[in-house]
C-alpha positions, -999 to +999 in steps of 0.1 A: -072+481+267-039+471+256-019+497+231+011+504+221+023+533+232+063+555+227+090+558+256+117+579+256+148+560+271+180+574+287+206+582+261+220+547+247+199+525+270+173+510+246+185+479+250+185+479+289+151+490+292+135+466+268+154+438+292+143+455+319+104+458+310+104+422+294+115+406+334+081+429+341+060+410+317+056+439+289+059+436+253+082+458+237+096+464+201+130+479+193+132+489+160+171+483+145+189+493+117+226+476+101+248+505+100+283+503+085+309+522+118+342+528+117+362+504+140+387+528+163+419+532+157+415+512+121+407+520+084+379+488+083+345+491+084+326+471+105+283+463+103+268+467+131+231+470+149+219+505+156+186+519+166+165+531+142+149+556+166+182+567+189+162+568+227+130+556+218+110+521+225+077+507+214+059+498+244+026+474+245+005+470+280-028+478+291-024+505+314-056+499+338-036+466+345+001+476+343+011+507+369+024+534+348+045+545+372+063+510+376+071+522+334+080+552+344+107+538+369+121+509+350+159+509+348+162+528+321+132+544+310+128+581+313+095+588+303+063+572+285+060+603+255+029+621+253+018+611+292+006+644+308-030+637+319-038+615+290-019+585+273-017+586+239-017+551+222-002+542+190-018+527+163-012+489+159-006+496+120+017+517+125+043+497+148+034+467+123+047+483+093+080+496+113+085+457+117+077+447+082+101+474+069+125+466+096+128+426+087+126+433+051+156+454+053+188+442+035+225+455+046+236+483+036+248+491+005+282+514-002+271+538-023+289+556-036+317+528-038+344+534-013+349+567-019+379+588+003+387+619+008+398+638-025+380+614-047+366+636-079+328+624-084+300+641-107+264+651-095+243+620-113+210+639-110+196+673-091+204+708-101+243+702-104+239+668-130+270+664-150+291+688-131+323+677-106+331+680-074+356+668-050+345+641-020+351+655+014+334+627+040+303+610+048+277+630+066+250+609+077+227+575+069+219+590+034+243+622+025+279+629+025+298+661+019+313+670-014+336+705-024+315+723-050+332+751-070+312+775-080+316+815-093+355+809-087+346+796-050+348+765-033+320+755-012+311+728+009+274+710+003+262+684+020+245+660-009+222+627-011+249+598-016+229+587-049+233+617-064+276+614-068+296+589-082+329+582-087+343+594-121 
């Protein structure tokens, strides 16, 4: 019966094996994200496509029709995940709401607004509301890192980007 089922690619070639296993005749679904990168060597940002799952692929075939061992050795592919002695398929719901998420997605927004390095922000919410801190650099999708003093010390936290803003 045909399933969806996980693969775990080689390091930055998602793309390569979905190519690969669509001139084989299987469905596949690469979940993307925009992300906002720095461009090398310049102070712009620029928005590009990234994988939402770094190394992984959605996969549908019917495996008493499609070897998976000709899965297994697509350019590309490393391994199907969860294939021991049993397959383990995804469920159909699942994979449909990644893509209804995924294509409702808008671009990213800057929050908070083009902040740099020394900026002074105050917590907006969470256990340090009201109080400053200094902006160090973004951290990740959804934190950054901020210089918190507290009892005469300077720390560094890593914090949820909505929780800061700009003063």
């Amino acid at each position: 019966m045909k399933a969806w089922y996980l693969v775990y690619c080689k390091p930055r070639e998602e793309v390569r094996a979905q190519q690969n296993l669509a001139l084989q005749g299987v469905n596949s679904y690469l979940p993307m994200m925009k992300q906002l990168k720095k461009v090398a060597n310049q102070t712009k940002e620029k928005l590009v496509e990234t994988p939402l799952f770094p190394s992984y692929l959605f996969i549908q075939f019917d495996p008493t029709e499609f070897s998976v061992s000709k899965v297994h050795s697509t350019r590309g592919v490393n391994r199907i995940v969860g294939c021991n002695e049993f397959m383990t398929p995804i469920a159909d719901t699942l994979v449909e709401q990644i893509k209804l998420r995924c294509d409702n997605e808008q671009a990213p927004q800057r929050s908070p607004k083009d902040l740099v390095k020394g900026d002074k922000v105050k917590f907006v919410d969470g256990p340090f509301a009201e109080l400053n801190a200094i902006f160090e650099e973004m951290n990740a999708e959804k934190r950054c890192f901020v210089l918190f003093t507290i009892m005469g010390q300077q720390k560094r936290i890593a914090v949820d980007k909505q929780s800061i803003e700009k003063i």
